[in-house]
mmCIF file of the C-alpha atoms, coordinates in Angstrom:
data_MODEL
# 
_entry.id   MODEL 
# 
loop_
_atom_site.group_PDB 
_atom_site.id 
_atom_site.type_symbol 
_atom_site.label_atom_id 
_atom_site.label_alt_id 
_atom_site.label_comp_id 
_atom_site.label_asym_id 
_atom_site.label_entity_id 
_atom_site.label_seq_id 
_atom_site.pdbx_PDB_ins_code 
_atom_site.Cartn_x 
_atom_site.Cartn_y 
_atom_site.Cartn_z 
_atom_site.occupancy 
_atom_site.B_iso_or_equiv 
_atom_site.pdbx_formal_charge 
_atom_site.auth_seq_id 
_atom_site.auth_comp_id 
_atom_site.auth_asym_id 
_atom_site.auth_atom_id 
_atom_site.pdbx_PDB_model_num 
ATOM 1   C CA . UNK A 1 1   ? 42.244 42.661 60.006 1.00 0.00 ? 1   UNK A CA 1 
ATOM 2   C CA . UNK A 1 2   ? 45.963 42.080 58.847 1.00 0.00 ? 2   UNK A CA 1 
ATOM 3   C CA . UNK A 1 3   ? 44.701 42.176 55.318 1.00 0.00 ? 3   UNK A CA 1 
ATOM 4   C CA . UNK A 1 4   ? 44.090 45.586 54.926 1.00 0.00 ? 4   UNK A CA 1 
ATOM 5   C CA . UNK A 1 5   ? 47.393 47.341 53.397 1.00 0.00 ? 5   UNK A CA 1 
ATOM 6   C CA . UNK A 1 6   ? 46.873 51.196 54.734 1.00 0.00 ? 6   UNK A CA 1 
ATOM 7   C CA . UNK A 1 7   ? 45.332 52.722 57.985 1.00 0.00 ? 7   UNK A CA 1 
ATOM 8   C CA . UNK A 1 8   ? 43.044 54.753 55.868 1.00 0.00 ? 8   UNK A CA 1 
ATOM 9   C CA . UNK A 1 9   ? 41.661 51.597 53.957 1.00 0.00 ? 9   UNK A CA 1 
ATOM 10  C CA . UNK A 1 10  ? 40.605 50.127 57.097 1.00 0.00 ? 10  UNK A CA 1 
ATOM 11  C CA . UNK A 1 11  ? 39.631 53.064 58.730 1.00 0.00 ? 11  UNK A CA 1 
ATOM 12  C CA . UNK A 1 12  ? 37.377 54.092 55.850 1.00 0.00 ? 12  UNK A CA 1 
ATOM 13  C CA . UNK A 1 13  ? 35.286 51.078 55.800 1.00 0.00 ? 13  UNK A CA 1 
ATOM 14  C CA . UNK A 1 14  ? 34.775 50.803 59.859 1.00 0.00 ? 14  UNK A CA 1 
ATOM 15  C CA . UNK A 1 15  ? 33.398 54.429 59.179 1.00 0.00 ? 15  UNK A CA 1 
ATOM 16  C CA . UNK A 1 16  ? 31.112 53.353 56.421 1.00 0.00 ? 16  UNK A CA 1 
ATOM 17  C CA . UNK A 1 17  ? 30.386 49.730 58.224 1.00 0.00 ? 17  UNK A CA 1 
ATOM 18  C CA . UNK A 1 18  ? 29.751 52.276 61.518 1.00 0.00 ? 18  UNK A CA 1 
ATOM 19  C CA . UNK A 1 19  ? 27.403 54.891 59.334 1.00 0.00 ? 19  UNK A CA 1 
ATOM 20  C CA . UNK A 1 20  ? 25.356 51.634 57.610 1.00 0.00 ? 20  UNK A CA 1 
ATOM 21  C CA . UNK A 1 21  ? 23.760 50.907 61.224 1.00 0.00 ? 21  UNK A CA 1 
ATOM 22  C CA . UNK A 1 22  ? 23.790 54.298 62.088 1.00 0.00 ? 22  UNK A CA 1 
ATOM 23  C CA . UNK A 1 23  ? 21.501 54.359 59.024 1.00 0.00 ? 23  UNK A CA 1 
ATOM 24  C CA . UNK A 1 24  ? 19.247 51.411 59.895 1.00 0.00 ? 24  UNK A CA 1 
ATOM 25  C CA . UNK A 1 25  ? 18.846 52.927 63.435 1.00 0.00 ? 25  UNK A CA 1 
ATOM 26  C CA . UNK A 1 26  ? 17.053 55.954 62.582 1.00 0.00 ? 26  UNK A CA 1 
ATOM 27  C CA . UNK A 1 27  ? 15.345 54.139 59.553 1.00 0.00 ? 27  UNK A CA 1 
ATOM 28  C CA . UNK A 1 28  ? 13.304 51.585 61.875 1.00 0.00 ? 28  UNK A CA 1 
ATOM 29  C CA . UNK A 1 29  ? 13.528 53.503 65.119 1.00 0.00 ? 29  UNK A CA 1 
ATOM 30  C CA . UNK A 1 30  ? 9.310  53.988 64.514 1.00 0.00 ? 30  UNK A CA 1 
ATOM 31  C CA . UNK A 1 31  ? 8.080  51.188 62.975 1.00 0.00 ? 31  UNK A CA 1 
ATOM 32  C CA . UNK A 1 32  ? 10.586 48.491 64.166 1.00 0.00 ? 32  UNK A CA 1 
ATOM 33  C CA . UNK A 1 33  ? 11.916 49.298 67.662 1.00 0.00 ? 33  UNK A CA 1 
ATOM 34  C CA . UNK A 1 34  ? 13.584 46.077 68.350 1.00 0.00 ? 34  UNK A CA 1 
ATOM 35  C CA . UNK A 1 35  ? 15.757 46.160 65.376 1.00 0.00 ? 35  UNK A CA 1 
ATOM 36  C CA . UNK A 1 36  ? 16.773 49.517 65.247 1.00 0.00 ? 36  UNK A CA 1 
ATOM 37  C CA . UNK A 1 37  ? 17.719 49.051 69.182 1.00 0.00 ? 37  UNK A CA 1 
ATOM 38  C CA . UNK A 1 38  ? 20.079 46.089 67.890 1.00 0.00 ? 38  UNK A CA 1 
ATOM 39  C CA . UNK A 1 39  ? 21.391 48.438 65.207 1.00 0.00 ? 39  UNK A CA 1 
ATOM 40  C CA . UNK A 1 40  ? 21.805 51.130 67.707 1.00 0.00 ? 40  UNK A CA 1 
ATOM 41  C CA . UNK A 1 41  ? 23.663 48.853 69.795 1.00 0.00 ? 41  UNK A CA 1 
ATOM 42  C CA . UNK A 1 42  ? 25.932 47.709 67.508 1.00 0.00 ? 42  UNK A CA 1 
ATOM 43  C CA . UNK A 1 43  ? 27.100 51.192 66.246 1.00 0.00 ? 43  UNK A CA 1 
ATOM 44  C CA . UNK A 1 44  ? 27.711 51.963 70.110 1.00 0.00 ? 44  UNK A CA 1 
ATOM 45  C CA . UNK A 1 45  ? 29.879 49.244 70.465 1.00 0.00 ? 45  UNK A CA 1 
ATOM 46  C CA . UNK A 1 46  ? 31.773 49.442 66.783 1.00 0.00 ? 46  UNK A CA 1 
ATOM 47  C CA . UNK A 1 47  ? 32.244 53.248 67.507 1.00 0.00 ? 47  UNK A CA 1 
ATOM 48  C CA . UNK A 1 48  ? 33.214 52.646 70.945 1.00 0.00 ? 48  UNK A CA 1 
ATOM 49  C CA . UNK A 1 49  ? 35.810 50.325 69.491 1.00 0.00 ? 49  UNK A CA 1 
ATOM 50  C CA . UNK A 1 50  ? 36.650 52.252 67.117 1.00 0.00 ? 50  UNK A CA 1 
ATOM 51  C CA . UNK A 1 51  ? 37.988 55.125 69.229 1.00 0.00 ? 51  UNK A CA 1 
ATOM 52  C CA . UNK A 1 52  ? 39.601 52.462 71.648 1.00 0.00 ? 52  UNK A CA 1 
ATOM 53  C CA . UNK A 1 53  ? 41.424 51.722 68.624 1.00 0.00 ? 53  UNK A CA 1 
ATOM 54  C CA . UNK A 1 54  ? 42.743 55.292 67.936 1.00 0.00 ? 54  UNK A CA 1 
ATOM 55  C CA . UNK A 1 55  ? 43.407 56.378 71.401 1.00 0.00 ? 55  UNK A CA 1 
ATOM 56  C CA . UNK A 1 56  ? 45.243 53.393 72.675 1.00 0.00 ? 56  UNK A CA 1 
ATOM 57  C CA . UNK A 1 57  ? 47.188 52.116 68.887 1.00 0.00 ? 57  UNK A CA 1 
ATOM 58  C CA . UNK A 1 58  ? 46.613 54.792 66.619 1.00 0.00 ? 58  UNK A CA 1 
ATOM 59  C CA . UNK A 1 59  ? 47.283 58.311 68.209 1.00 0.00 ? 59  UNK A CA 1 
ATOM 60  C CA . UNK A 1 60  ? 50.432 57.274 70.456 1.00 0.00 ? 60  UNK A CA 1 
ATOM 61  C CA . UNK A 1 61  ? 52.306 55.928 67.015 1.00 0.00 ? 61  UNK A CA 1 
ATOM 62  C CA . UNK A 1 62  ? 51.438 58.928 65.652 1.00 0.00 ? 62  UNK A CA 1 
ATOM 63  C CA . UNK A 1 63  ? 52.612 61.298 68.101 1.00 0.00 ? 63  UNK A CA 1 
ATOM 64  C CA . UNK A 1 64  ? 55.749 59.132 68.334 1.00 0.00 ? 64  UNK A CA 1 
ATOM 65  C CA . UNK A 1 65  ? 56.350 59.268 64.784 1.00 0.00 ? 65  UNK A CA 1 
ATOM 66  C CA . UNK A 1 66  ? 55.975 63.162 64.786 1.00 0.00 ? 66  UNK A CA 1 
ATOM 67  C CA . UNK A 1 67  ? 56.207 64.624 67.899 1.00 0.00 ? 67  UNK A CA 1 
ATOM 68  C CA . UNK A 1 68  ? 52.756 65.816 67.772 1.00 0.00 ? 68  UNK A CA 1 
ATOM 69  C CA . UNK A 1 69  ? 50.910 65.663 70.738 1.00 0.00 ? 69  UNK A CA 1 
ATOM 70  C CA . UNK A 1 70  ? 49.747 68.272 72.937 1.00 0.00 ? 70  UNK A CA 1 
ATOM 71  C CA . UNK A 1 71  ? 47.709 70.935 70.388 1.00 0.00 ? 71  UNK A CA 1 
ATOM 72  C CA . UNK A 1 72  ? 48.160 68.607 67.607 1.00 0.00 ? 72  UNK A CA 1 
ATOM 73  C CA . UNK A 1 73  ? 45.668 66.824 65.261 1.00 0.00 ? 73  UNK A CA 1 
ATOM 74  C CA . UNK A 1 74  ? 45.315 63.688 68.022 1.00 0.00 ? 74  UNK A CA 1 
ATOM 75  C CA . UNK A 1 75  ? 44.661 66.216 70.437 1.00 0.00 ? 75  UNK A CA 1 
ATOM 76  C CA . UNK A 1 76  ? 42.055 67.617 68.728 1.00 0.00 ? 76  UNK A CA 1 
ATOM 77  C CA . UNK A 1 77  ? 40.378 63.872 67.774 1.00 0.00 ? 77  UNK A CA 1 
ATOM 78  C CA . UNK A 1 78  ? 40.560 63.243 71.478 1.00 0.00 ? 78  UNK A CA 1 
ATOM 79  C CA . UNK A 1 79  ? 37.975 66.492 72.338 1.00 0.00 ? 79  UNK A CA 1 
ATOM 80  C CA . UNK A 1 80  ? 35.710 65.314 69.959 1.00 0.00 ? 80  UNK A CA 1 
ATOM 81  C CA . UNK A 1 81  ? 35.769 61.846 70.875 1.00 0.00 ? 81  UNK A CA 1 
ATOM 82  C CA . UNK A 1 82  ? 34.810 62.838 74.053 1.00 0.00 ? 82  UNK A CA 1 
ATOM 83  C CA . UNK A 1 83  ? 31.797 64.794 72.359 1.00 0.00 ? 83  UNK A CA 1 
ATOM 84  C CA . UNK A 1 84  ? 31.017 61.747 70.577 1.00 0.00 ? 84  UNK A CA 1 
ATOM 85  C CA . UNK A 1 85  ? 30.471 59.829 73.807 1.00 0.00 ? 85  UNK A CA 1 
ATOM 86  C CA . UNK A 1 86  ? 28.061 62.822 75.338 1.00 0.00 ? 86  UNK A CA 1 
ATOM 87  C CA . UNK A 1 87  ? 26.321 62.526 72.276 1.00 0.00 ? 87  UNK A CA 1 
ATOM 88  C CA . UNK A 1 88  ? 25.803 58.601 72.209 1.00 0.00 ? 88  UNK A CA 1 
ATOM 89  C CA . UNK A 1 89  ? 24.866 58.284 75.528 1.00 0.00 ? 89  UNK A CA 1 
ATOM 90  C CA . UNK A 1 90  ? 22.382 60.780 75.382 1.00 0.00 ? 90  UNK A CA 1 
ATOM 91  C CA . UNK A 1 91  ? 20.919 58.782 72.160 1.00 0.00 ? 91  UNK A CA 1 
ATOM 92  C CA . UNK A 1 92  ? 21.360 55.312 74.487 1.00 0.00 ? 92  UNK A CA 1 
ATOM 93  C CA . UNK A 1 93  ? 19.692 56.845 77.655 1.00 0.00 ? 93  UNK A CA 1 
ATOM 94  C CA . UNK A 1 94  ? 16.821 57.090 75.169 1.00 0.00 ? 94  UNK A CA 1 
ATOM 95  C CA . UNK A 1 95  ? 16.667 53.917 73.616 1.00 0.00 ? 95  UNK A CA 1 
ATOM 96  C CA . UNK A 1 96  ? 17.247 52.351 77.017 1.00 0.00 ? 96  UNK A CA 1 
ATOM 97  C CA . UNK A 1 97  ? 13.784 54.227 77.865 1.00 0.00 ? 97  UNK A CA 1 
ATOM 98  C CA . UNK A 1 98  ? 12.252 53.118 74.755 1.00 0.00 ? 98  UNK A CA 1 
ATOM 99  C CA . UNK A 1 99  ? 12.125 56.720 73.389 1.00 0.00 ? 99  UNK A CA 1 
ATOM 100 C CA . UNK A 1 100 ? 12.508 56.585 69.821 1.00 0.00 ? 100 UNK A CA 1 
ATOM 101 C CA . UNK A 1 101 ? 12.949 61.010 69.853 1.00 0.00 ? 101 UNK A CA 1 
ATOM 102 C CA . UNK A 1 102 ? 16.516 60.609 69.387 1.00 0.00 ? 102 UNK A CA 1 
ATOM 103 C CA . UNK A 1 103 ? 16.011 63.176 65.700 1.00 0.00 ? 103 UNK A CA 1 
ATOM 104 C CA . UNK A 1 104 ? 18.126 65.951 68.019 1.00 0.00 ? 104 UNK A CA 1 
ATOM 105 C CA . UNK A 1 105 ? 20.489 64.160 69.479 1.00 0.00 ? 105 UNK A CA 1 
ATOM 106 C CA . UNK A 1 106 ? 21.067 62.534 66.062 1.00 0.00 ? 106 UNK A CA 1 
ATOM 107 C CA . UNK A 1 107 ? 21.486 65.708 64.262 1.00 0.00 ? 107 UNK A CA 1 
ATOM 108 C CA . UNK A 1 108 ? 24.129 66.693 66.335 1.00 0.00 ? 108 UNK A CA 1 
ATOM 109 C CA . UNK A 1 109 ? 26.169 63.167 66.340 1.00 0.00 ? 109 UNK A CA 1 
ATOM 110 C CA . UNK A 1 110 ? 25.962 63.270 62.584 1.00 0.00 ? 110 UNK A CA 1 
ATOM 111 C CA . UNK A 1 111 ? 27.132 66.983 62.255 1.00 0.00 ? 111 UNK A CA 1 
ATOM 112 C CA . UNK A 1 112 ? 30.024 66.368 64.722 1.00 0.00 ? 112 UNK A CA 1 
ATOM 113 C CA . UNK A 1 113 ? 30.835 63.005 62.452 1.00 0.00 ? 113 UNK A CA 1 
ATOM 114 C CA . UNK A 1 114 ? 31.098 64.299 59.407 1.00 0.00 ? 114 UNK A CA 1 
ATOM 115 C CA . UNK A 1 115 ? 33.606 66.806 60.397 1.00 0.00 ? 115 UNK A CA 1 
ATOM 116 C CA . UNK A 1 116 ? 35.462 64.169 62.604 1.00 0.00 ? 116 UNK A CA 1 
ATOM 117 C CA . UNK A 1 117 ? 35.639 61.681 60.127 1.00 0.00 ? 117 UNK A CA 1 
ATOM 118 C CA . UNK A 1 118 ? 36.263 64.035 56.891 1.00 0.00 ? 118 UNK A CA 1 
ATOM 119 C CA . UNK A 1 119 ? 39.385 65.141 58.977 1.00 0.00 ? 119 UNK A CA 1 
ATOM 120 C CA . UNK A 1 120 ? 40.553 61.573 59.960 1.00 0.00 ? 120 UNK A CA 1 
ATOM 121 C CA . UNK A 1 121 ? 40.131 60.397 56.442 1.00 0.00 ? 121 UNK A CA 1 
ATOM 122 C CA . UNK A 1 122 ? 41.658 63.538 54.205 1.00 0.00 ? 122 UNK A CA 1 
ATOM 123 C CA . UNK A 1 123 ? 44.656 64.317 56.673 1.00 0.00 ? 123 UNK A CA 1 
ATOM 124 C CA . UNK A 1 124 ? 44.756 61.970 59.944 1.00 0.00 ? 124 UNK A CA 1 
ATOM 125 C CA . UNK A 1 125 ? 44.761 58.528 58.475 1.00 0.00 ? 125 UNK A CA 1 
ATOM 126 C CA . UNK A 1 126 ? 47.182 59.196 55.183 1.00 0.00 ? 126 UNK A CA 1 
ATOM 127 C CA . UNK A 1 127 ? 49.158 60.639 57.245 1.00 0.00 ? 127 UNK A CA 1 
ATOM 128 C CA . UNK A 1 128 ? 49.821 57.914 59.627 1.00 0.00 ? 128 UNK A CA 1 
ATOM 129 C CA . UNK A 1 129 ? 50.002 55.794 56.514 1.00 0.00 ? 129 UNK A CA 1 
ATOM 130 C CA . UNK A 1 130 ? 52.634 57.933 55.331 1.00 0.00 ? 130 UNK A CA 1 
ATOM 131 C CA . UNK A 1 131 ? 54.645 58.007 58.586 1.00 0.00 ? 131 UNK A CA 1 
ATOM 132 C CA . UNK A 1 132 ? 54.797 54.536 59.218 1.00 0.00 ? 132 UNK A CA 1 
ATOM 133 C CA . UNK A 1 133 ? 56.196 51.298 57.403 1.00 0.00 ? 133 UNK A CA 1 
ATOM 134 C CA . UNK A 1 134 ? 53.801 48.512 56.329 1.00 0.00 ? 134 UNK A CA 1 
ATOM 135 C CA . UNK A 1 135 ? 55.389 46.393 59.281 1.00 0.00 ? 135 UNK A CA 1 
ATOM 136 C CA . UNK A 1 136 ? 54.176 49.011 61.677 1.00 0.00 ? 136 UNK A CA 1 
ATOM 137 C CA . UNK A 1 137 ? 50.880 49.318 60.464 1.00 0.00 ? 137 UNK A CA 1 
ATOM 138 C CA . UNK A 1 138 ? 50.544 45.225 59.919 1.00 0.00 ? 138 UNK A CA 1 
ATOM 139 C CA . UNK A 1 139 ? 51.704 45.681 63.776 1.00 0.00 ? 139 UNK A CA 1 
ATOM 140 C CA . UNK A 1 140 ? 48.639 48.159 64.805 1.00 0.00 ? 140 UNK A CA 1 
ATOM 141 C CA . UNK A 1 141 ? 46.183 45.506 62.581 1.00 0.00 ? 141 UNK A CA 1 
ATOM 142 C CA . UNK A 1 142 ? 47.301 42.956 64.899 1.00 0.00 ? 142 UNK A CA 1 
ATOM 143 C CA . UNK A 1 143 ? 47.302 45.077 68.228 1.00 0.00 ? 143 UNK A CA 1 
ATOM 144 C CA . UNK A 1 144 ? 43.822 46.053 67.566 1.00 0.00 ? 144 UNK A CA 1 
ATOM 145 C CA . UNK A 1 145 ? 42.749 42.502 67.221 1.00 0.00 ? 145 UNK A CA 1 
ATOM 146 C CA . UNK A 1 146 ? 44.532 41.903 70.902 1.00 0.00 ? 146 UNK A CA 1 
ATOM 147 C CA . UNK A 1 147 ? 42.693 44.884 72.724 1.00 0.00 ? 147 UNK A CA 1 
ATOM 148 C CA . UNK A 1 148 ? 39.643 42.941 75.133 1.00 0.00 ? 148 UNK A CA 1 
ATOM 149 C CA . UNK A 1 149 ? 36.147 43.127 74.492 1.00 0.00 ? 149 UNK A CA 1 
ATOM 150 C CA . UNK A 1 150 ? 35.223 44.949 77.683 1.00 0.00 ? 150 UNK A CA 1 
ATOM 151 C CA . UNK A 1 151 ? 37.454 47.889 76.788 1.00 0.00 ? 151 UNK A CA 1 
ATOM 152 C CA . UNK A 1 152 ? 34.434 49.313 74.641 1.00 0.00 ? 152 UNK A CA 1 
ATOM 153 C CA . UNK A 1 153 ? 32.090 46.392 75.092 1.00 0.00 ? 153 UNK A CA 1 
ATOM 154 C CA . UNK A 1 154 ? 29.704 48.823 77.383 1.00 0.00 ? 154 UNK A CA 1 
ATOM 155 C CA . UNK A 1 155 ? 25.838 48.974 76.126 1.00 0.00 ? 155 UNK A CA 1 
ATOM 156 C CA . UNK A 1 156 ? 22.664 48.482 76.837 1.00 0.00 ? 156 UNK A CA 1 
ATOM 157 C CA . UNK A 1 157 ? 22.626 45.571 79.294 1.00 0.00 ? 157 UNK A CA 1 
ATOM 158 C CA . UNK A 1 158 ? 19.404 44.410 79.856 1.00 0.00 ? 158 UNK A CA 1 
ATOM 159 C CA . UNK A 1 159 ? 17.735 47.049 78.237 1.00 0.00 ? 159 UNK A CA 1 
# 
């Protein structure tokens, strides 16, 4: 992770690694169940880290750096994080229950992502990158590596 230079670099691809399975979820969700439940499980977990990784590294240097918490941008990202996770467990209850009429719930996590990640990527993100020194951000690359598994690790157990 330490070789990506900005937050928004890195950021950017997890968002485009996270939308790839996203992808091949709803692509094989009928004709290949057992695949698109892997891919489904991996974007759970990857987004689940992902917002482990802005909540806990992310958002806190930012707010540091600008005194920008309560009302803010992070406070914002935090509400629809919490959306997010409605959203994919609703998807994951079904795909626990092999119910591959997710099209809904789908709709609505991709509408809610689009926005989310437009403003992360535009405004959030170069801002941090602007706020902070490459030693700080080199810091965050290497926190994130640090943060354990079972922090967003939670899906699909048996299922």
């Amino acid at each position: 992770m330490s070789g990506q230079k900005t937050i928004t670099a890195f950021y950017e691809d997890d968002h485009n690694k996270l939308d790839e399975l996203f992808k091949t979820f709803h692509a094989t969700k009928r004709t290949d169940f057992a695949k698109a439940k892997e891919a489904f499980k991996s974007f759970k977990v990857g987004l689940q880290r992902h917002i482990v990784w802005e909540e806990d590294l992310l958002f806190p240097l930012w707010e540091e750096k600008t005194g920008m918490s309560e009302g803010g941008p992070t406070f914002v990202m935090r509400q629809e994080h919490r959306q997010i996770g409605q959203l994919l467990e609703a998807i994951h209850d079904k795909v626990a229950a092999q119910n591959a009429d997710t099209d809904q719930d789908e709709q609505l996590l991709l509408a809610l992502l689009g926005s989310h990640n437009m403003k992360e990527e535009r405004v959030l993100y170069p801002s941090i990158d602007n706020v902070t020194s490459q030693e700080e951000r080199d810091e965050i690359f290497h926190e994130m590596e640090a943060i354990p598994e079972e922090r967003y690790d939670a899906c699909c157990g048996e299922h």
